[in-house]
KOLZAKE-260536 format. One record per residue (C-alpha): residue number from 1; chain; z negated, x, y; residue in three letters. Coordinates in Angstrom, 2 decimals, decimal comma. Layout:
<NUM A <Z X Y> ALA> ...
// end
This chain:
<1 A <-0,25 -18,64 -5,61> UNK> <2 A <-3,09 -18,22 -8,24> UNK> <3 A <-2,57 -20,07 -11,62> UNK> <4 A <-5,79 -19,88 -13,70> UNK> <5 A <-7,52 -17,99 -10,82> UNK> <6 A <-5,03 -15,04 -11,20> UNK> <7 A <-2,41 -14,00 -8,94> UNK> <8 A <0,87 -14,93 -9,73> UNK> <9 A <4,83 -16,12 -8,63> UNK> <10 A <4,84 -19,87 -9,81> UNK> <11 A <8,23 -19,61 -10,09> UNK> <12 A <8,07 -16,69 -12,87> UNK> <13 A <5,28 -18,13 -14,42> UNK> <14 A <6,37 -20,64 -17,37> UNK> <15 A <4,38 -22,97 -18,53> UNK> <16 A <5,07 -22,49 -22,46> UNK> <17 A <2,96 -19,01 -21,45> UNK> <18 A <-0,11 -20,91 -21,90> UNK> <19 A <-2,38 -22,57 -24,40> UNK> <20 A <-0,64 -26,34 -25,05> UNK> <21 A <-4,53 -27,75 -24,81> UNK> <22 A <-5,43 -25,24 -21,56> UNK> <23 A <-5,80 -26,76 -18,48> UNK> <24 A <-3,77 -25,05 -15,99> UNK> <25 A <-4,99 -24,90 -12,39> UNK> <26 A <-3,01 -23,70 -9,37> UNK> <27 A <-4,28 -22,88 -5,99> UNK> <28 A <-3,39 -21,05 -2,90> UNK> <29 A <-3,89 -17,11 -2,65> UNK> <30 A <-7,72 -17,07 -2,29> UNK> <31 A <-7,88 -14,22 0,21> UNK> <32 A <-5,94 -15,51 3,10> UNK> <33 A <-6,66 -18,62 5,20> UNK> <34 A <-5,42 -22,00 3,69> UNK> <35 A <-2,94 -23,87 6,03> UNK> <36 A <-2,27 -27,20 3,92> UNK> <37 A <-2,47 -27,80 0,09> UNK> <38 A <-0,88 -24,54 -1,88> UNK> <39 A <0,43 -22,39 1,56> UNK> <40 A <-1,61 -19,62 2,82> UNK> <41 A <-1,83 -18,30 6,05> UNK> <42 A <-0,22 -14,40 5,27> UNK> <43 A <0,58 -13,31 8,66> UNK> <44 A <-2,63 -10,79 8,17> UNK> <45 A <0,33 -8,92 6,54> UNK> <46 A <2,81 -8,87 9,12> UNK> <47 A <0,24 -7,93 11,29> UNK> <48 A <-0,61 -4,74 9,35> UNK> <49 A <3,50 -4,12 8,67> UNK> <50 A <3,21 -3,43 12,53> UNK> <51 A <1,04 -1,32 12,89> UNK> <52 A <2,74 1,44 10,50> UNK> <53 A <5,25 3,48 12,39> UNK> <54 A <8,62 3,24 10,92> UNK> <55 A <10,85 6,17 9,26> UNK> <56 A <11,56 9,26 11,91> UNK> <57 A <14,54 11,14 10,97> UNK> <58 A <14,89 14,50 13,24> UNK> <59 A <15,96 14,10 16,49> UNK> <60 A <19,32 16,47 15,81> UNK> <61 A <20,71 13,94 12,87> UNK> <62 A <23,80 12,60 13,31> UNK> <63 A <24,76 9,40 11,84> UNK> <64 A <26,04 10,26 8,19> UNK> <65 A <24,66 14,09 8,30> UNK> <66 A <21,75 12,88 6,24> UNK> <67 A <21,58 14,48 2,83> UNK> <68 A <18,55 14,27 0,18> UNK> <69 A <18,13 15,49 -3,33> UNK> <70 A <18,17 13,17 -6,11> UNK> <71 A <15,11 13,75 -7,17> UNK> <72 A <14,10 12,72 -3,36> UNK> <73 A <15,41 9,07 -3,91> UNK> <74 A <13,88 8,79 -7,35> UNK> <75 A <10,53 9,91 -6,17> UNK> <76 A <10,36 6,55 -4,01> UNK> <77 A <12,64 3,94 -5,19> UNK> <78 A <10,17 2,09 -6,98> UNK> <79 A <8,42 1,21 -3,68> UNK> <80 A <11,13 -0,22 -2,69> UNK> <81 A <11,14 -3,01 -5,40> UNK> <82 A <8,41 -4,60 -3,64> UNK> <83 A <9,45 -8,02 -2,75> UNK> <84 A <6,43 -8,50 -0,38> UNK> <85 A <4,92 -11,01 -2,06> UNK> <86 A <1,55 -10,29 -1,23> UNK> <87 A <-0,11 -10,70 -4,71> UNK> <88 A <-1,28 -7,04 -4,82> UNK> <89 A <-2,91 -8,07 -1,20> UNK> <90 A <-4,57 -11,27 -2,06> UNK> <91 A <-5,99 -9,83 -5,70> UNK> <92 A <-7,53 -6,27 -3,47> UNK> <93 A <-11,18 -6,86 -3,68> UNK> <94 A <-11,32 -4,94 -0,37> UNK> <95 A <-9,46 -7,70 1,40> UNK> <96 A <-10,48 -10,84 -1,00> UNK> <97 A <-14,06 -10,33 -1,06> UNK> <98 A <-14,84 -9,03 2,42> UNK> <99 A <-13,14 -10,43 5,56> UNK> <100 A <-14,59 -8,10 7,73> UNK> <101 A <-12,68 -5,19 5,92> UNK> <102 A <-9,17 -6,73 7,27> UNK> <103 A <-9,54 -4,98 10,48> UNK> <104 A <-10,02 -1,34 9,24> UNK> <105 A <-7,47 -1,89 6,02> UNK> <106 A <-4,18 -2,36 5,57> UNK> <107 A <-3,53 -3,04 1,52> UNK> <108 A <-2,17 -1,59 -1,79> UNK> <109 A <1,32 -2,90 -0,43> UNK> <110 A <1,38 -1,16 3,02> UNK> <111 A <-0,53 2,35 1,10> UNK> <112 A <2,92 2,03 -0,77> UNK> <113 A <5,16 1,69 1,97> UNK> <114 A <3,25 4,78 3,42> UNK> <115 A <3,70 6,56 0,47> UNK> <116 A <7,28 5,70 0,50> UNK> <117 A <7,66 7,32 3,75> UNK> <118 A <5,31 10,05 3,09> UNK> <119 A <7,61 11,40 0,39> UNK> <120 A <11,00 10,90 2,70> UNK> <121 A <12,18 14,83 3,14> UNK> <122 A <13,95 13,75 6,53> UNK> <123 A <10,88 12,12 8,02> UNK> <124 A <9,45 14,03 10,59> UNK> <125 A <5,59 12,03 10,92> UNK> <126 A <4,19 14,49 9,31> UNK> <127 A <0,55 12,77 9,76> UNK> <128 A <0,66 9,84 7,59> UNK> <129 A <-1,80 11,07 4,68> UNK> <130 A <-3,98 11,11 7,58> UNK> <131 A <-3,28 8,23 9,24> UNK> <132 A <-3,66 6,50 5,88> UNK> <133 A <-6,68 7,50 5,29> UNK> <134 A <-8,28 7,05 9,15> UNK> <135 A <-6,81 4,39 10,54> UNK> <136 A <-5,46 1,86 7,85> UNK> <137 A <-8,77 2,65 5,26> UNK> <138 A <-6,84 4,34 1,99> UNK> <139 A <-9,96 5,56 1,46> UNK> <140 A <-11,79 1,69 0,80> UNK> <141 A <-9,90 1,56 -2,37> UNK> <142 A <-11,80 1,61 -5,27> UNK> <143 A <-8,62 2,33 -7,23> UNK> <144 A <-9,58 -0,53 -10,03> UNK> <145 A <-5,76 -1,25 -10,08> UNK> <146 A <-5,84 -4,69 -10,23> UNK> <147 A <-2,87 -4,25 -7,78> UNK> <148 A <-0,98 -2,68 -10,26> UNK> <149 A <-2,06 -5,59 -12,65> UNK> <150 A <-0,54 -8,28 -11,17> UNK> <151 A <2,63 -7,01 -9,48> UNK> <152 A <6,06 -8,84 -10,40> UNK> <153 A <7,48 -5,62 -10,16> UNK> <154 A <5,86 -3,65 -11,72> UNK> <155 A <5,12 -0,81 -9,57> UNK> <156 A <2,41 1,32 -10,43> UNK> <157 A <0,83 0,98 -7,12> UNK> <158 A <-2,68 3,10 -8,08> UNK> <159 A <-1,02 5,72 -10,18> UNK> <160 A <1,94 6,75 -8,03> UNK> <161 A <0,76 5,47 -4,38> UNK> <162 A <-2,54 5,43 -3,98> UNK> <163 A <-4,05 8,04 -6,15> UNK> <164 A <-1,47 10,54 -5,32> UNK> <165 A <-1,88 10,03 -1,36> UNK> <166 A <-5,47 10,15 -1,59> UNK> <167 A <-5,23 13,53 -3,40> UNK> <168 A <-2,94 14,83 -0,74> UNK> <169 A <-5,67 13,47 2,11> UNK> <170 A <-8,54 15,59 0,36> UNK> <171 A <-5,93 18,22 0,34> UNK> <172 A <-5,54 18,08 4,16> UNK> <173 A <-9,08 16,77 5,28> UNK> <174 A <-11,29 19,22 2,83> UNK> <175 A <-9,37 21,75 2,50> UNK> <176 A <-11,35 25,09 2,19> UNK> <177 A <-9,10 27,50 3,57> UNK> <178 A <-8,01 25,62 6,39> UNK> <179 A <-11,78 25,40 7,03> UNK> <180 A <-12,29 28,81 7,04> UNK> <181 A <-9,33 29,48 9,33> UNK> <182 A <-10,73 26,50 12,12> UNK> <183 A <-13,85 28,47 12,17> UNK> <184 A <-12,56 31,89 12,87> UNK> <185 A <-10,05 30,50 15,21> UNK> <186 A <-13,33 28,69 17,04> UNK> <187 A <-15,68 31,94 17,17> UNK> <188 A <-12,54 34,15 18,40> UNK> <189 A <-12,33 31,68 21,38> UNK> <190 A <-16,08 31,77 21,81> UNK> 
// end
């Protein structure tokens, strides 16, 4: 819920934390529909959980055969603290300010979970910078990190999600040499 207009758990959030004369105010998440008093309507999120395709290992793997580098695991194991809370959701400008942006974009904590799978060696969707970027709207983030603010878990959602995958979708998507190389392949055919 929001206490004091920010994004927070209640349950983490101790009262001794504030000003003995402050006035503290709770209220639902502000960028998902209100059901009844302090619950919020967050199935916008389960929606867009859907939507991303889960992990691919190769076809050929047999259970147990699987076998990553350390540095692998490290790479992504802070994504996987999220406990889906949704704050990082509800304080996104992109969704709290602008319904109509719900349709084309999918949140700081699914860009994550992309990320997460982006970086799996074994996974064999090789198109999720892209698919980021085109069809769940990585590139509608401002990257004001406000995510990163009020996460419980603190997982540096702009700095090691989202910047780094939008980097990687210039990489792909601008690319000068692979320019080059779609217009000679193009003329040869013409």
């Amino acid at each position: 819920m929001e206490i004091n207009g920010k994004p927070r758990l209640a349950c983490m959030t101790q009262v001794a934390s504030f000003d003995e004369n402050e006035t503290i105010t709770v209220t639902p998440l502000r960028a998902f529909p209100i059901i009844k008093d302090l619950v919020a309507d967050v199935s916008f999120n389960y929606k867009k959980a859907m939507e991303i395709p889960a992990f691919a290992p190769p076809k050929d793997l047999a259970p147990g055969e699987a076998r990553m580098e350390q540095i692998d695991v490290e790479r992504s194991q802070e994504f996987r603290k999220c406990i889906e809370c949704f704050l990082c959701q509800d304080t996104c400008h992109v969704i709290r300010d602008h319904e109509e942006n719900k349709e084309s974009f999918a949140g700081p904590r699914f860009f994550i979970r992309i990320a997460e799978l982006d970086m799996h060696p074994l996974d064999i969707l090789k198109n999720r910078k892209r698919t980021a970027q085109e069809e769940h709207g990585l590139g509608m983030c401002n990257i004001t990190k406000c995510c990163t603010e009020v996460c419980p878990e603190h997982i540096r959602i702009t700095d090691n999600a989202i910047i780094p995958m939008k980097e990687r979708v210039v990489d792909i998507k601008y690319d000068p040499a692979r320019m080059f190389a779609g217009l000679l392949k193009r003329e040869k055919r013409s």
